[in-house]
N, C-alpha and C positions, 0 to 999 in steps of 0.2 A: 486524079482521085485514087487513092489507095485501095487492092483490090480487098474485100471482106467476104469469107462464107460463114454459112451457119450450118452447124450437126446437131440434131437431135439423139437422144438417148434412150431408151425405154427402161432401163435400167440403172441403178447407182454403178456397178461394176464394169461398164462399159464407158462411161463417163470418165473413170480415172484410167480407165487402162486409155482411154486415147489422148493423154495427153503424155506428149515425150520430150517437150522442151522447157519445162520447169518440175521442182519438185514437188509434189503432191502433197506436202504438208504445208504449203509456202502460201499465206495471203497474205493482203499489207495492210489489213483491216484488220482482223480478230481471228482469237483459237476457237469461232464459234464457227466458223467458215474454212477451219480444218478438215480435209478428209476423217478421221477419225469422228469428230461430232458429226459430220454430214452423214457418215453411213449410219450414223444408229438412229438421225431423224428419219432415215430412208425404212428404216425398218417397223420405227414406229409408226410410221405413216401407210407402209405396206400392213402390217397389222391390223388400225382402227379405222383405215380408210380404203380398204382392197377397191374398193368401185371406183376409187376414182387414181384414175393412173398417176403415175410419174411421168415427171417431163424434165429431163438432162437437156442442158443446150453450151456448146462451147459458139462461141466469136473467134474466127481465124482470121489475123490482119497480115496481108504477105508470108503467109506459111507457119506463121507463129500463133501458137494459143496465148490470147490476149486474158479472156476473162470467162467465167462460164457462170452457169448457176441450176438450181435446184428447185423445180417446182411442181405445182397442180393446176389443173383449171377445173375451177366447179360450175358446172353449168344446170344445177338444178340448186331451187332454194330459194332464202330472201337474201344469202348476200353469193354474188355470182360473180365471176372473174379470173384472173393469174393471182397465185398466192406463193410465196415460197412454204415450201415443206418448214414445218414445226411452227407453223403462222400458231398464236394463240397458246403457244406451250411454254418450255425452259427454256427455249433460247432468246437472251436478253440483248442482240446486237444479230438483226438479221441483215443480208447485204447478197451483191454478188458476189463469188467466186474469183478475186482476183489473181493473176498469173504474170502481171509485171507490173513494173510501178510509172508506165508509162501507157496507162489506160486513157482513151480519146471520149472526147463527149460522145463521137461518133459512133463509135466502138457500142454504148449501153444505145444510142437508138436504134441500130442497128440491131438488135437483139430484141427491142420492143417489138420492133414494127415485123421482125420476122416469125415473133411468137403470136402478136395478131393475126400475122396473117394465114399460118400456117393452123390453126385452132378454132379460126373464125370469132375473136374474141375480143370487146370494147373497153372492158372495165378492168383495171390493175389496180390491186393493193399490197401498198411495199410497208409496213411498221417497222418501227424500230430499227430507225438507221441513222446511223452516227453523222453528224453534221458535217463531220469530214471527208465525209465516204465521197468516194467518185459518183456514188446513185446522188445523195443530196447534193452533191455541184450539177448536174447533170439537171433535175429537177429545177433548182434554179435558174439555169440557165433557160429551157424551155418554162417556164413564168409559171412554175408548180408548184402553190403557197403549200406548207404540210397543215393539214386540219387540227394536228394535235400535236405536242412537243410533251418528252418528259424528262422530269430532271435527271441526273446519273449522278455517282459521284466516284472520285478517285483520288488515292493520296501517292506521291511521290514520296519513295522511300529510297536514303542515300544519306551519307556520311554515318554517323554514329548513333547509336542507341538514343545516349547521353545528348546529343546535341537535339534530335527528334523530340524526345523528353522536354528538353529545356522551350521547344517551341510553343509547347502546348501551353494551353492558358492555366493559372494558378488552381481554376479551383476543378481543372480536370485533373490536375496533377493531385492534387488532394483527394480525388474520389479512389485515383487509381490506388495510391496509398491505404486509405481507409478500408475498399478491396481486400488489398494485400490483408492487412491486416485482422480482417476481421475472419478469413479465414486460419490466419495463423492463432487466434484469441480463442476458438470456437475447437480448436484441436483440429482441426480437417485436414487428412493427409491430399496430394497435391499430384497430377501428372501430367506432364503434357508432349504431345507427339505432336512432330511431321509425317506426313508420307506422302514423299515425291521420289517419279520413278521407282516406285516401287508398287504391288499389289495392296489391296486393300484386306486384311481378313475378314472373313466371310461373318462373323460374327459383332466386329464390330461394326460393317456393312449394315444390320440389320438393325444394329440400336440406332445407328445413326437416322435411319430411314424413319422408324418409327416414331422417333423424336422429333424430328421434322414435319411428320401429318400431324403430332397431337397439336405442335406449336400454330399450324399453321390454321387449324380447325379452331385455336384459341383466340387468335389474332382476327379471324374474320367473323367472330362472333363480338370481339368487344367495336368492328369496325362498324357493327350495328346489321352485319349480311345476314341475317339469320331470318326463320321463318317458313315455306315451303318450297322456295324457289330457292335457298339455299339448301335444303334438304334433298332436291331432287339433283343439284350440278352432284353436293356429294356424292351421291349413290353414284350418278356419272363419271365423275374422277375413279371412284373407288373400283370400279367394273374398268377404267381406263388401264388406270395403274396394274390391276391384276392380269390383265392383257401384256402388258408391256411398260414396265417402266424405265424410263432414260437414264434417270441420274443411277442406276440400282444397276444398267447395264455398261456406264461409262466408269463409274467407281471398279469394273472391273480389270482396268486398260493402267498398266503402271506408267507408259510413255504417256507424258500429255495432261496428267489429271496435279489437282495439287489440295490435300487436306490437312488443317490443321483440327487437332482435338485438345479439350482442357477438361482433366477428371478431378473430382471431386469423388475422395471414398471411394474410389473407383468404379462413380458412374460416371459417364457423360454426362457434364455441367453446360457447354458449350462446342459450337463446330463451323469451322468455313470450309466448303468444297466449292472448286470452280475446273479451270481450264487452265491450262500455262500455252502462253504465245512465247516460245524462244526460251531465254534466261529472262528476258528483260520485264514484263508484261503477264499480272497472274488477274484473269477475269471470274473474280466469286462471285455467282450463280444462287448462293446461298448460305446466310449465315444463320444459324439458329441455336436456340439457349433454351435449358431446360428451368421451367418455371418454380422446380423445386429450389434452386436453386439464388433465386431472385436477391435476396439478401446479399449475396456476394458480388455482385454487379458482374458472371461470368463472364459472358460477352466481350467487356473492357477489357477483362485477364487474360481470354484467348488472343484477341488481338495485339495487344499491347505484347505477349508473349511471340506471337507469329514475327511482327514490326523485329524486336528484337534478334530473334533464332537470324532472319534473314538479314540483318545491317550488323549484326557481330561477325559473319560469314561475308562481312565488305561485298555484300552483292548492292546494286542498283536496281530496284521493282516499281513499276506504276503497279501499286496494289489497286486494281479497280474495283470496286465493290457493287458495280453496274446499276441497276433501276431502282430506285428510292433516294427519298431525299428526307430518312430518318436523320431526327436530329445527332444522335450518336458518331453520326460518319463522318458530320462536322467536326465535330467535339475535340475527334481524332485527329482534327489537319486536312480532310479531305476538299477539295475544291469539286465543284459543279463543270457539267457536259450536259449534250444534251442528244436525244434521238426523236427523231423525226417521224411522224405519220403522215404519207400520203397515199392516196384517192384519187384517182384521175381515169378520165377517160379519152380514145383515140376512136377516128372514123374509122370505116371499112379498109380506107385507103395507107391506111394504120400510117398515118401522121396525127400529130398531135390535135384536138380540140383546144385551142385557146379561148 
């Protein structure tokens, strides 16, 4: 039997400073499980959640850091348990902390049964994890249906513009056209940026932000959310956000981040911001369109524009455009994934309850 220990952490900076045989930017899951996203969840969660601690935990297999991960335990409330830090917020692919790509089933129970035991705690909820993930094989294997799945989507982007183009179906290729044109008919001058590896300025930082609550305040008002209970998470969010916002303090990190913008008259028309995993792998977190706008189908033009900048520069990108399953994503080529919700609980003896 291979020897295993467990470390705890009280802190996020204790957590990466102890690991010294892999790189600390390096998971084999997502750039959401990068050092860089993890310490700003560490911070928003120090923030809006100071009562309730942090819990760092590395898995050592024969001297090696195998896998670690990022959590809390709530022990007061209606819902009570292990959660990873940023349960419930931006991050759209939560998981452990992987550190080689030869993680064991053993290796994650090992890490359950040692944060039961050591917390005194029954109940675990792990959302949003990718079917792939070593936690959902893991899961499976100990007989852990997920209570909820939700759809993702991603397109594979590689060879040509023109060839990309040509795969799309006829009458998306005609919107995209119509697009074009109608802003070329209407006189509207046109811009459009990358910025990768590089800062974001402070001022378009802000339109973007803001354009993003009005969109999103719009959107859950036609989803029919509206009323008192959506009045009050508002005012919630809005006190949240003014405490500490994520996406407002990772737009400031040039390594790691990746935005595309499409102006219109030069305002902001449309924008994706997400994460970049390597060269290979870019996780948008958020795309959003300004409704002035609507007439020109923005959205199409940014993306269509992004697709392009990136396969004229012969790169290969799983563009992932991560949780929803908006018709548009299709439209674009993208194929369906899926992330997993589970819910489970363990004895005292922190083995599993089957």
């Amino acid at each position: 039997m291979e020897e295993r220990e467990i470390k705890f952490f009280k802190n996020i900076g204790d957590f990466y400073r102890g690991i010294d045989n892999k790189a600390i930017d390096v998971s084999i899951n997502s750039p959401f499980q990068y050092e860089m996203w993890q310490k700003c969840l560490y911070k928003e969660h120090i923030t809006q959640h100071s009562k309730i601690p942090y819990i760092g935990v590395h898995v050592i297999r024969c001297g090696m850091t195998v896998l670690g991960g990022h959590f809390f335990v709530k022990t007061t409330g209606r819902s009570k348990g292990v959660f990873f830090i940023g349960s419930g917020g931006e991050t759209d692919y939560h998981d452990l902390v992987y550190f080689s790509e030869n993680v064991e089933s053993e290796d994650i129970q090992f890490l359950i049964d040692s944060i039961a035991k050591k917390f005194s705690v029954t109940s675990f909820s792990f959302l949003q994890i990718r079917k792939e993930s070593p936690l959902s094989k893991w899961a499976e294997l100990n007989g852990i249906e997920p209570y909820k799945d939700n759809e993702c989507a991603s397109i594979t982007l590689s060879g040509s513009y023109d060839e990309y183009f040509k795969s799309l179906s006829k009458s998306v290729r005609q919107n995209i056209r119509t697009a074009n044109n109608r802003v070329k008919k209407d006189e509207h001058s046109t811009a459009f940026a990358i910025y990768e590896e590089q800062v974001i300025p402070t001022g378009l930082k802000l339109e973007l932000l803001t354009l993003y609550e009005k969109r999103r305040i719009i959107k859950t008002k036609k989803e029919g959310n509206d009323g008192l209970k959506n009045w009050f998470f508002e005012r919630v969010r809005a006190y949240r956000k003014k405490k500490y916002n994520i996406i407002s303090e990772v737009m400031g990190y040039a390594k790691g981040t990746f935005l595309g913008v499409y102006k219109i008259d030069n305002i902001v028309a449309a924008y994706c911001f997400g994460l970049k995993k390597n060269n290979d792998e870019l996780c948008i977190m958020q795309v959003s369109i300004n409704d002035d706008f609507d007439r020109y189908s923005p959205g199409m033009l940014l993306l269509t524009n992004v697709f392009q900048t990136i396969l004229d520069d012969n790169r290969s990108i799983l563009f992932d455009l991560t949780n929803g399953n908006e018709r548009y994503k299709f439209s674009l080529g993208a194929v369906s994934s899926y992330t997993n919700y589970y819910r489970f609980e363990i004895n005292k003896g922190a083995t599993l309850m089957r």
